[in-house]
Every structure is written in structure tokens, then in C-alpha cells.
C-alpha positions as CSV (number, residue, x, y, z in Angstrom):
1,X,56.6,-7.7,-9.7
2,X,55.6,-4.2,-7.7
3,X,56.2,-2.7,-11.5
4,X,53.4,-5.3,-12.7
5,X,51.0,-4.6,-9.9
6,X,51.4,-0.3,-10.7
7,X,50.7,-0.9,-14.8
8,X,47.4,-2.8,-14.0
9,X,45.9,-0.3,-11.5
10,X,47.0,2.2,-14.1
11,X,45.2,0.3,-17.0
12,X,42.2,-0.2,-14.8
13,X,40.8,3.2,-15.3
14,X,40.9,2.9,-19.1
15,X,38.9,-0.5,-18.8
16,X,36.3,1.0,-17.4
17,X,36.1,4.3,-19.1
18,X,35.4,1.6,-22.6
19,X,32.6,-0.3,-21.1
20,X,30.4,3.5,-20.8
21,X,29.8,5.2,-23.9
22,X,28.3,8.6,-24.5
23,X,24.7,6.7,-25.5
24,X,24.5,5.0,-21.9
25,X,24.6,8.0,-19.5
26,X,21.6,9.7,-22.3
27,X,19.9,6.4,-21.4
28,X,20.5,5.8,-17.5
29,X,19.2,9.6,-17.2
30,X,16.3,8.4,-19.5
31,X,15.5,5.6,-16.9
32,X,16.0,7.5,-13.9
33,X,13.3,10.3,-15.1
34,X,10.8,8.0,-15.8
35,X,11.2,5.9,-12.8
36,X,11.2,8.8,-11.0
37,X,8.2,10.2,-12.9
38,X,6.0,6.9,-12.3
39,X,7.3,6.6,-8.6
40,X,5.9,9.9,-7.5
41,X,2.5,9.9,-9.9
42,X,2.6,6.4,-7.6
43,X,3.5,7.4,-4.4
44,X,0.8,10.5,-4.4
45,X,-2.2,8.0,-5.3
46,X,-1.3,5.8,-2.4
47,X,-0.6,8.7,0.2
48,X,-4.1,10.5,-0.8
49,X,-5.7,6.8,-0.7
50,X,-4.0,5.5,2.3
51,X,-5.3,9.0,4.5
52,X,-8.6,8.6,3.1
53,X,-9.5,4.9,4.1
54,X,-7.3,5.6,7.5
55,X,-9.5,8.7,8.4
56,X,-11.9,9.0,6.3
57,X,-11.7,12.8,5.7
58,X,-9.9,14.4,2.4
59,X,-6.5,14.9,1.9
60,X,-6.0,17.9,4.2
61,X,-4.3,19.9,2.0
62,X,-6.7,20.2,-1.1
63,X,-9.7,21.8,1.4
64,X,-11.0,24.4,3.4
65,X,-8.0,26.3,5.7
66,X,-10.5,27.5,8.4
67,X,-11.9,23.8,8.7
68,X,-8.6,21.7,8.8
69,X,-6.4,20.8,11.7
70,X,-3.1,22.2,11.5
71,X,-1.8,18.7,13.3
72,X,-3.5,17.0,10.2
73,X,-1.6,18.7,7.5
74,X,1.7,18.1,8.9
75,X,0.7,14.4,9.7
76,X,-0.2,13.8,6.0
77,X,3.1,16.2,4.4
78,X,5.0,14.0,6.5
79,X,3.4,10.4,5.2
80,X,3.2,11.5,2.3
81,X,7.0,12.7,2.5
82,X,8.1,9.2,3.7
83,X,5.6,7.7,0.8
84,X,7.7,9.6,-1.8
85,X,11.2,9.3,-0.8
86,X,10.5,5.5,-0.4
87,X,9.5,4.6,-3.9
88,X,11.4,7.3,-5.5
89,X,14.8,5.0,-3.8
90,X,12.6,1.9,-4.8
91,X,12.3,2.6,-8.2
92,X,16.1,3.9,-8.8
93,X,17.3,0.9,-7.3
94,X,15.3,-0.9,-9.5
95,X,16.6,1.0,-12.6
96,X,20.1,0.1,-12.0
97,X,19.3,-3.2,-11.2
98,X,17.6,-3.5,-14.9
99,X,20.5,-1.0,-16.1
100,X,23.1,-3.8,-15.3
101,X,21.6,-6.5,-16.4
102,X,21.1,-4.9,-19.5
103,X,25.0,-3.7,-20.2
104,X,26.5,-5.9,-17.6
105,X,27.9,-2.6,-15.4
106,X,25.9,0.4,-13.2
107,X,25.8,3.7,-15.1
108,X,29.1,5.4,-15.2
109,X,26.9,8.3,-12.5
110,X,26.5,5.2,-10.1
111,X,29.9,3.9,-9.9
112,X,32.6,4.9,-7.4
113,X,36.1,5.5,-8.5
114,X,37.4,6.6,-5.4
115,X,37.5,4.5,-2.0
116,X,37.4,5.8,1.7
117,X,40.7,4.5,3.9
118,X,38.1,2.5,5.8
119,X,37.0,0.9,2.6
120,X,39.8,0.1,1.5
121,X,40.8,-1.5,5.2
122,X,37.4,-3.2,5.0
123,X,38.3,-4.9,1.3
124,X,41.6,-6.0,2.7
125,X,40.7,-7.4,5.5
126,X,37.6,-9.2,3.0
127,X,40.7,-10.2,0.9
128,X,42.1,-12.3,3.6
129,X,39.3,-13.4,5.5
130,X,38.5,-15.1,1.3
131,X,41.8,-16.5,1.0
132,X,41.7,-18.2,4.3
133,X,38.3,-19.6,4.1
134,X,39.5,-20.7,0.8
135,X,42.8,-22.6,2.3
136,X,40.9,-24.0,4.7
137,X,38.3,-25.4,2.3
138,X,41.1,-27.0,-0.2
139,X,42.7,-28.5,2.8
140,X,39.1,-30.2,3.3
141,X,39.0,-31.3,-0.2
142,X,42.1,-33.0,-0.1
């Protein structure tokens, strides 16, 4: 039985390595730089928009050194900061989201082969917590 369990973790690897081909990660890196692309062409318009309409003055960093406020470049570096890293996460979440439903798996760069000891506590304990709830619910049924 133990001998059963050790050949299926051991074919598990080759599974997955079958369901990525060569073509996919050219692809997933395809996606990613254009996400990434259209997230930050995105995120700039809506930082330099947002600071005008909230103060009314140019983007800070574009104008005259001796007229601008030191306090109002690092404001807007820092929204616009937040701005960027925001949709760049957006839009690369988005990407695998489409990725999978496209092959039916994330890209091979996405996926984790390797758990932490707490992970694999946490699954465990996930495992059990399952198989009770589903004891519980047959005995209901019946």
C-alpha cells in the first residue's frame, strides 16, 4: 500500500511537466508583457489625471524645479507608485486568470512545486477537517 502511495507522488511530477509545453511559457511571457505594458501606459494617465482634478496644478514632476514643492513631488511619486504597482498586480492576475481558462493550468512560472512545512500542516489539517464535514453530511443523508 505505502509502495502505491511513493509511485504516485513520483509519477505526479511527470503529469505535470506534460500539461506545459515549450509554446506556453513563449505565450504566458507574451501576456504578461502586454498586460504589463497596458497596466502602466494605464496607471500613468490616471495618476497624472487624478493629481490634476484633485489639485488642480500639473503633474509636479514635468514643471519648473524652482516653482514646485518638494512635499508635492514626493506626494505624487508616491500615488503614482501605489497607482502602478496596483494595476500592474491587477492585470497579472487577470492574465492567469485568462491563462487557465485557456489551457486549464497557470503557467508552468506561476505554479509551486515545492510546499512550506506549514503548508503542508495547513493541507492536512484541510484534508481532515473535508473528510469530516463529509462524514457528517452522509450521516445526514442517510
Amino acid at each position: 500500500m505505502a509502495k502505491a502511495k511513493k509511485d504516485a507522488k513520483n509519477d505526479a511530477p511527470k503529469q505535470d511537466d506534460d500539461k506545459h509545453s515549450a509554446l506556453g511559457g513563449v505565450v504566458w511571457k507574451a501576456i504578461t508583457l502586454t498586460s504589463t505594458a497596458v497596466a502602466t501606459r494605464l496607471a500613468g494617465g490616471l495618476a497624472t489625471k487624478g493629481w490634476k482634478v484633485v489639485t488642480g496644478k500639473p503633474v509636479p514632476v514635468r514643471g519648473d524645479y524652482d516653482k514646485e514643492k518638494t512635499r508635492d513631488v514626493i506626494a505624487f511619486t508616491a500615488l503614482s507608485g501605489m497607482i502602478m504597482a496596483g494595476t500592474k498586480v491587477a492585470a497579472e492576475r487577470k492574465a492567469a486568470e485568462y491563462y487557465r481558462q485557456s489551457t486549464g493550468h497557470l503557467p508552468k512560472a506561476l505554479e509551486h512545486t515545492k510546499l512550506t512545512r506549514k503548508e503542508k500542516k495547513a493541507h492536512r489539517k484541510l484534508e481532515k477537517a473535508t473528510a469530516k464535514a463529509e462524514k457528517g453530511a452522509s450521516k445526514l443523508t442517510s
